[in-house]
N, C-alpha and C positions, 0 to 999 in steps of 0.2 A: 460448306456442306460435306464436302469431304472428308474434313477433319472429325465430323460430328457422328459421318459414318465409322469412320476408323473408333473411336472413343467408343461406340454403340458397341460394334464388335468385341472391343477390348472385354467392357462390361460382361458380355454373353458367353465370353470365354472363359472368362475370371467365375463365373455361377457355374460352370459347369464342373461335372464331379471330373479329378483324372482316372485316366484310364489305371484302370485293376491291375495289378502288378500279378500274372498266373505263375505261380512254382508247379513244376509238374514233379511229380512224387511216383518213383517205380517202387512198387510194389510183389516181392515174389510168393509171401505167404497167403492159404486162401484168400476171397474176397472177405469169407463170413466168418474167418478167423478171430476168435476174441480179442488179439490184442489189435489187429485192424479196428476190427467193430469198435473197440470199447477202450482205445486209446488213441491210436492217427488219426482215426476218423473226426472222433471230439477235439483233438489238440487242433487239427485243421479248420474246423468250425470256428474253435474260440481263435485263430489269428484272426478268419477274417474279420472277426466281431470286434477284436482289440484294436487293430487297423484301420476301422472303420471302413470296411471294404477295398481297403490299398491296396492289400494282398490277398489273393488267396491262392489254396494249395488244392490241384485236383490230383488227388491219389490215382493212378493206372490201375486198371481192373487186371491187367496184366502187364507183367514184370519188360523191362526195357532190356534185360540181359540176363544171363543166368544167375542165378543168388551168389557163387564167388566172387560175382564181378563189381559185386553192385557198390565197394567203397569205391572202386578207380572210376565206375560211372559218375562218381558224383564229385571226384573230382580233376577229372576230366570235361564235365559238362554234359556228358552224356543222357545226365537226367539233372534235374536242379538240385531233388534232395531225397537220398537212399539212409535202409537201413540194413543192416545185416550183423552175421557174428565175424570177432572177429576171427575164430579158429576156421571160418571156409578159408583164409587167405592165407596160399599156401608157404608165403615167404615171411621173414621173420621181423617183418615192420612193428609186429604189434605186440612185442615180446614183453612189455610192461601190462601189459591188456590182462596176461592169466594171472593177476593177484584176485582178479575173480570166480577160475575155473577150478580152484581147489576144493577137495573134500570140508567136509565139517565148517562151511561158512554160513549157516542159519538157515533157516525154514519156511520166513518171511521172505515175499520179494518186495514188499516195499522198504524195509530194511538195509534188506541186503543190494536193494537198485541205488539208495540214499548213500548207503557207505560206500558203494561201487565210485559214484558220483564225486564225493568229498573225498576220498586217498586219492584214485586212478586220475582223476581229474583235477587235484589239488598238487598233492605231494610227487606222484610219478608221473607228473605232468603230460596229461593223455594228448591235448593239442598238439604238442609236437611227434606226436605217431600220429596223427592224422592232416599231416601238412595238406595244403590244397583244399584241406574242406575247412567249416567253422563247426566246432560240436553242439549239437543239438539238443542230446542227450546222452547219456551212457547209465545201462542198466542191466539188471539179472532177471532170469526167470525163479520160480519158484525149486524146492531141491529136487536133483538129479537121480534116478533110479536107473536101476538094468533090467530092464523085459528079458524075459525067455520063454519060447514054447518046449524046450529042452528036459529039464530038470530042475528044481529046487538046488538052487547054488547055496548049499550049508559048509563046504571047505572049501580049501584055495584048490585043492585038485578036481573041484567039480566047473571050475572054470575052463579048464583045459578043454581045446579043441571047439569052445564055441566060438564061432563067429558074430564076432557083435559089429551095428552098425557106430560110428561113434562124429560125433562132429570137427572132430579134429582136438587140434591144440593137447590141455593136458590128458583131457579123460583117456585118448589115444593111447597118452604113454602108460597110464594106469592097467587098463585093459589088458595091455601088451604085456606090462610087468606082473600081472598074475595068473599069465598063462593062456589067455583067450583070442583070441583071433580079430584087431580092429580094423575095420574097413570102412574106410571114410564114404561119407554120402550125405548130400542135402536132405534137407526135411521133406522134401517132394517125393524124393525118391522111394521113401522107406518102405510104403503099401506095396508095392511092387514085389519088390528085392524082398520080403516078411514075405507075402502071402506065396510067392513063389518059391520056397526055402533055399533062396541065395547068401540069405544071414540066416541065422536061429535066433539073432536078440541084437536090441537097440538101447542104446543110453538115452532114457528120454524122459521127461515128466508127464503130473497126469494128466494134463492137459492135453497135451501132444496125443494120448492114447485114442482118445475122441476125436481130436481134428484132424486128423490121419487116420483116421478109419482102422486103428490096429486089433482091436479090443478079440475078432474072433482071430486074431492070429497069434496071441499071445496066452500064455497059462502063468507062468510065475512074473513077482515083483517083487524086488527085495530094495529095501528101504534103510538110511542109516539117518539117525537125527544128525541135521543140519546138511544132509545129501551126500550122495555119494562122491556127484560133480557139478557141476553147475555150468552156462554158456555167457561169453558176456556180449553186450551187442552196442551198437554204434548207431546216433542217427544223425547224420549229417547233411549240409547242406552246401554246394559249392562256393568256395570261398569270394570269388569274384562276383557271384548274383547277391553272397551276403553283403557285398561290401558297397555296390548298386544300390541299397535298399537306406531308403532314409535313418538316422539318427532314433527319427521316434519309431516309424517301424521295429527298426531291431531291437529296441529297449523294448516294447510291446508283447515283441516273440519271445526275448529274449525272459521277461518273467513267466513265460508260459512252460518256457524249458527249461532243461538243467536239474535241479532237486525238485520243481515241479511236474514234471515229466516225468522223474523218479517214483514217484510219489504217484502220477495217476497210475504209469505200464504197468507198477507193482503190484497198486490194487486191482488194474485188471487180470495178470496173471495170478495170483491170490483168488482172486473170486471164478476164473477159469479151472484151478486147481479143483476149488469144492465142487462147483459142477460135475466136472469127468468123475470124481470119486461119487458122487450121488449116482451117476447114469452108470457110471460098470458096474457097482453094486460088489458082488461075491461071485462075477464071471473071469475074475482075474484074481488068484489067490497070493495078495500083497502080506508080505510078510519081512518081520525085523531079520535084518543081518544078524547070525551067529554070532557070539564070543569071539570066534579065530578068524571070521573074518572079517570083523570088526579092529581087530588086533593088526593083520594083515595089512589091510586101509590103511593105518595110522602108519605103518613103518614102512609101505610104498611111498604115500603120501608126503611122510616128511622127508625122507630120501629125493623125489621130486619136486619137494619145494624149497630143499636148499640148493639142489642144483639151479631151478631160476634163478633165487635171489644171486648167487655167486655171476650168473651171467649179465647181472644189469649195471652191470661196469662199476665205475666212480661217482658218486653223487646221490644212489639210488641205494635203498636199506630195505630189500624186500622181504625180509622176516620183521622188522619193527611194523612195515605197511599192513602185515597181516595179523600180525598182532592187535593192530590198531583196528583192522577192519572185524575181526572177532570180536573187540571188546566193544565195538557199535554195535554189531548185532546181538551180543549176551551171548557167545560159546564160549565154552572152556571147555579141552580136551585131556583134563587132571581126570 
């Protein structure tokens, strides 16, 4: 009788579903942020759909630490699985990371998330800048502009003496090298620091202009085909809860991420993009970069990009990476 009870059990055990594998997910950018909405949100849905509900991922309505923190929170444990850029991080881990924070890398961000994806992640082998965590994804937004409530920037000496907000990494040393003033700051911060003229201008896309509320606090936008900078960003997930996680799981997630993931953020920051331009309208007077400061770009620009490529040591060819990553996205700067 006994045995028949034991065997019964086994049976009612065996029918039952297992318990849901929860990743918690910090999140620092808004809730209603497009690429929340219209990227984490769905990538999180389809795990738990591919998983068959083994996994699922509850994104935080608020962030688990401040947005520089959030790759060492995730692989630290602190959260299970974080995104952020890598230029908040102010040491030099992620020095293979800017083959995608250069001038003139294309226009597209699904493109340019895809080629982000196959060089950064292939050739300059991004995993090992990210020890502790496993990559999730790696991607770009769409191209880079400079806001000003200041003045129409039409020469290099009209850059002088503004303060721009900048996210760090290359754009910083851009800014700096034409004479303007960069002051690092999260994306949180920026409505603040703008509307209270602690900057006069921000490196940001159009997207940013709307979801940051910046739109009465800005007057000019100067635009160069394929950007002026661009930010790259990480999304990770701790390597010990990746490793925790079944064989089929991760093969599961793992087609969900990677050049798929490139490929959704892309098209949601792409479709972000034409939004903010439809809703600012001609309250923001965007206009093409000058001749000289188009000229100017090009020989800051590759002044700072052969300085990285010369710092990635032995094994690493960061002018052929960028090459390569140009000729994915169709620039040529002839």
């Amino acid at each position: 009788m006994k045995s028949l009870k034991f065997a019964l059990a086994g049976l009612l055990l065996s029918a039952m579903p297992a318990m849901a594998e929860e990743l918690i997910m910090s999140s620092w950018l808004p809730p209603k942020h497009p690429i929340v909405v219209n990227a984490f949100k769905p990538w999180a849905e389809a795990v738990e759909k591919a998983t068959d509900g083994r996994v699922t991922v509850r994104i935080m309505g608020k962030p688990l630490g401040s947005p520089p923190a959030h790759f060492d929170m995730a692989r630290d444990g602190v959260a299970d699985i974080t995104y952020g850029l890598h230029s908040f991080t102010e040491d030099d881990r992620f020095n293979r990371a800017r083959l995608g924070q250069f001038s003139f890398l294309g226009d597209d961000a699904i493109a340019n998330s895809k080629a982000y994806w196959k060089i950064y992640g292939g050739t300059l082998n991004a995993a090992e800048e990210h020890k502790g965590t496993h990559l999730l994804g790696l991607f770009m937004h769409g191209p880079g502009l400079l806001h000003n409530n200041k003045r129409k920037i039409e020469t290099v000496a009209d850059m002088k003496g503004l303060k721009i907000r900048v996210p760090g990494g290359y754009v910083a040393d851009l800014v700096g090298a034409l004479g303007a003033t960069p002051l690092f700051m999260s994306s949180p911060e920026v409505y603040e620091k703008l509307s209270r003229g602690v900057i006069d201008g921000v490196a940001f896309t159009y997207e940013a202009m709307t979801a940051f509320n910046l739109v009465d606090d800005i007057k000019y936008s100067m635009t160069v085909p394929g950007g002026i900078y661009n930010t790259t960003w990480f999304f990770v997930i701790n390597e010990a809860k990746w490793n925790a996680l079944s064989d089929e799981d991760r093969a599961a997630i793992e087609a969900l991420s990677g050049e798929a993931f490139a490929e959704r953020v892309g098209q949601a920051w792409n479709d972000a993009d034409s939004a903010a331009k439809a809703e600012i309208g001609d309250k923001v007077d965007f206009y093409q970069a000058s001749p000289e400061i188009v000229a100017a770009l090009k020989a800051k620009a590759g002044e700072l990009e052969q300085k990285w490529s010369d710092s990635l040591g032995q094994g690493y060819d960061g002018a052929a990476a960028l090459a390569e990553f140009r000729k994915e996205t169709g620039v040529n700067l002839e």
